[in-house]
MARBA-153129 format. One record per residue: z negated, x, y negated of N, C-alpha, C in turn; residue in one letter. Coordinates in nm, 2 decimals. Each point is the difference from the previous one (the first is absolute). Example, Ala and Ser with C-alpha at 12.3 -4.5 7.8 and 13.67 -1.06 7.14 Angstrom:
<sites>
n.zz,n.xx,n.yy,ca.zz,ca.xx,ca.yy,c.zz,c.xx,c.yy,residu
-0.78,1.32,0.57,0.00,-0.09,-0.12,0.00,0.09,-0.12,a
0.07,-0.04,-0.11,0.00,0.09,-0.11,-0.08,-0.08,-0.11,s
</sites>
This chain:
<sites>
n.zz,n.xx,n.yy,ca.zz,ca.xx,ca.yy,c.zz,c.xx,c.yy,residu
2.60,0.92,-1.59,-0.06,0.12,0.05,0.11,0.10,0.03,x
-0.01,0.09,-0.07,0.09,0.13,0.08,-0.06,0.05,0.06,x
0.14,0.06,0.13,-0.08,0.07,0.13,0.11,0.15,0.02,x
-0.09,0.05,0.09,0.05,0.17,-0.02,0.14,-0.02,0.08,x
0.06,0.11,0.00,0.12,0.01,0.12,-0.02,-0.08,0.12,x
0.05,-0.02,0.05,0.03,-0.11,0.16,-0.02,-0.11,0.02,x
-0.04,-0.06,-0.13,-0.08,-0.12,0.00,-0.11,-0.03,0.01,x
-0.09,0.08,0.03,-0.14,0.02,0.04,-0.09,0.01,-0.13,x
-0.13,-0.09,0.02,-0.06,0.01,-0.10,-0.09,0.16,-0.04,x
-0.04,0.01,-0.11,-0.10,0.16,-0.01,-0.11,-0.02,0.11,x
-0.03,0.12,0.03,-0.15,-0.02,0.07,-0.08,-0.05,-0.05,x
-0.04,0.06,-0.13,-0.09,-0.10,-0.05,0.00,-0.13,-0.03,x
0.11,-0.12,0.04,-0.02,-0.15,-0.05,-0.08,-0.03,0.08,x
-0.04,-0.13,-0.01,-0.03,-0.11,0.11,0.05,-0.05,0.12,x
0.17,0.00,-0.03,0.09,-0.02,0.08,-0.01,0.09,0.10,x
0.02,0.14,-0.03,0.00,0.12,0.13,-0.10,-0.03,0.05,x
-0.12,-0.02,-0.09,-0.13,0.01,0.14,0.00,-0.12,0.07,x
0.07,-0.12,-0.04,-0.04,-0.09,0.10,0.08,0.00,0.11,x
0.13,0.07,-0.05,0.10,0.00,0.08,-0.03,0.12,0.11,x
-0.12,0.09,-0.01,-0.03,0.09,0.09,-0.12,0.00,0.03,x
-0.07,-0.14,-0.03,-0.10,-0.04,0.09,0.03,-0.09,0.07,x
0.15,-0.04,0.02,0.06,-0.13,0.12,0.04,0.07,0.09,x
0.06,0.15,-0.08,0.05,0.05,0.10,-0.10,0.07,0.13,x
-0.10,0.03,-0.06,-0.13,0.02,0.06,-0.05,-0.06,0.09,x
0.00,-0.14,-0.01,-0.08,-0.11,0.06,0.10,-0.01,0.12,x
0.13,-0.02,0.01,0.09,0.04,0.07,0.05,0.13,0.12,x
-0.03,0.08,-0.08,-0.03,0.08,0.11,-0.13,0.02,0.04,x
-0.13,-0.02,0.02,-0.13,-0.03,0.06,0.07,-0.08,0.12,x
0.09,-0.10,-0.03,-0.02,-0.10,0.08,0.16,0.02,0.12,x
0.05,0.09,-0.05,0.10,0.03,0.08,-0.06,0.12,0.08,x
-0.10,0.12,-0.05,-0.01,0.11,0.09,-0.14,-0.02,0.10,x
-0.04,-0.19,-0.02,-0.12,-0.02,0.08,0.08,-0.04,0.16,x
-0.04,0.03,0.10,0.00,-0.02,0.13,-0.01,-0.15,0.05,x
-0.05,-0.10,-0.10,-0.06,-0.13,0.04,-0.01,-0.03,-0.13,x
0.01,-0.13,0.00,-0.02,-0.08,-0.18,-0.18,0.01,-0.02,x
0.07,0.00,-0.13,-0.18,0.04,-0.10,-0.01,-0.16,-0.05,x
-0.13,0.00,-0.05,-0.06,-0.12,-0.07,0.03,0.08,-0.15,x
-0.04,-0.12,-0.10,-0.02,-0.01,-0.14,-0.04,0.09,0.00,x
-0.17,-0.04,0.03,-0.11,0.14,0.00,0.00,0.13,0.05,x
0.12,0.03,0.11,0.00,0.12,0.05,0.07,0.08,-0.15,x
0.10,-0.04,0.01,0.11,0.06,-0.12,-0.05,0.02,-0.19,x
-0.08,-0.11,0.04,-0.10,0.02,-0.15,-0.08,0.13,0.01,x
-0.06,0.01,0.10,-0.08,0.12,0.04,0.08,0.12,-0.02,x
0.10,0.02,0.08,0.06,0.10,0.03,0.10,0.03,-0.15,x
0.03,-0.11,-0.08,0.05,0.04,-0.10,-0.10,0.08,-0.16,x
-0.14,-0.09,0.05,-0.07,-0.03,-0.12,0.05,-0.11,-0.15,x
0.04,-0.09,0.09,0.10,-0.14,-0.10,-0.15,-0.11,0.03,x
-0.01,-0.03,-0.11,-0.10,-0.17,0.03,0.06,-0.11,0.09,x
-0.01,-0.02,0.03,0.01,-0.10,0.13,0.10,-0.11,-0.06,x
-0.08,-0.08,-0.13,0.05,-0.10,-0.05,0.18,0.07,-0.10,x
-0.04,0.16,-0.04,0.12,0.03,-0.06,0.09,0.02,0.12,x
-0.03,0.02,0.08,0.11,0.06,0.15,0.06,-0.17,0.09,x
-0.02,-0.10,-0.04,-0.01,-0.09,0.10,0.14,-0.02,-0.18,x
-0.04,0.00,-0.15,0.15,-0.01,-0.08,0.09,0.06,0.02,x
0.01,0.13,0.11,0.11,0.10,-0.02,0.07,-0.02,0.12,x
-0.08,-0.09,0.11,0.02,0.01,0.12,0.13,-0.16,-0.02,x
-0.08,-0.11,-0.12,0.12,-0.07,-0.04,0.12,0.02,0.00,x
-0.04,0.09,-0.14,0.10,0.10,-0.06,0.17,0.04,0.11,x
-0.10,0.07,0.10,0.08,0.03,0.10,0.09,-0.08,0.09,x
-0.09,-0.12,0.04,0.13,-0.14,0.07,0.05,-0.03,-0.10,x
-0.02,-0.02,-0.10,0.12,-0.04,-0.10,0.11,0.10,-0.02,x
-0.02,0.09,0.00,0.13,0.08,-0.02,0.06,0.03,0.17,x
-0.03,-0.04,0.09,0.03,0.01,0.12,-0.01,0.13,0.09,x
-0.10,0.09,-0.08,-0.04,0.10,0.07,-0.12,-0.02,0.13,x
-0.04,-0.15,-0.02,-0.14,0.01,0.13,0.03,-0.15,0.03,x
-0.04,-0.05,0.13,0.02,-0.09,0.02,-0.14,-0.06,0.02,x
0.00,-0.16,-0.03,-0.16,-0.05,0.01,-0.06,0.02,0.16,x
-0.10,0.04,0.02,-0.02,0.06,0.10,-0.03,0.08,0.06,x
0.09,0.09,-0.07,-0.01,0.14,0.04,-0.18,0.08,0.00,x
-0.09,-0.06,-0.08,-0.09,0.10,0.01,-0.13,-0.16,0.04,x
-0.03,0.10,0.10,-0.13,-0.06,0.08,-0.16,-0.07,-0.08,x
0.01,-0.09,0.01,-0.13,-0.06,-0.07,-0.01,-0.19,-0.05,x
-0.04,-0.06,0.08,0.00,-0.12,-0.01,-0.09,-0.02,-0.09,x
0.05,-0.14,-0.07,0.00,-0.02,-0.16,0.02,0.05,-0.09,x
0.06,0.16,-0.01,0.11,0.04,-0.10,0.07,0.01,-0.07,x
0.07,-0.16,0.05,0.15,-0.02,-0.01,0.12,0.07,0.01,x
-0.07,0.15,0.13,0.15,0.05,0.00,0.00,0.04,0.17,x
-0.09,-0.04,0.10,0.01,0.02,0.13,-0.10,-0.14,0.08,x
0.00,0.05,0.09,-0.06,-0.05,0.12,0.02,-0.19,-0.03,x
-0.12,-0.07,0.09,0.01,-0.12,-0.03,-0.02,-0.07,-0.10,x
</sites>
């Protein structure tokens, strides 16, 4: 795949948009006052629940979120 100047993929791939729907999900959860659930951030994104709980992987794996961080038991990424 070739990418434009900076390294950065075009706006229009797949890559940009996922890469700016992480970055999205990330700040929701950084400019919230208190940790959100799955469902809060699905809401407030308009992301399916089941796609937002892959991106939210997505995210501890590359070490941008840690398991936990978002509120909602049985999950797999907060409470008990």
């Amino acid at each position: 795949m070739v990418w434009g100047g900076g390294g950065f993929p075009p706006p229009h791939s797949t890559s940009f948009k996922a890469n700016a729907m992480l970055g999205r999900i990330l700040m929701e959860m950084n400019n919230s006052p208190e940790p959100l659930t799955v469902s809060e951030i699905s809401r407030r994104l308009g992301i399916d629940r089941s796609a937002l709980e892959g991106m939210l992987e997505t995210l501890v794996r590359l070490g941008k979120l840690e398991e936990g961080s978002v509120r909602e038991a049985g999950c797999g990424y907060g409470g008990a």
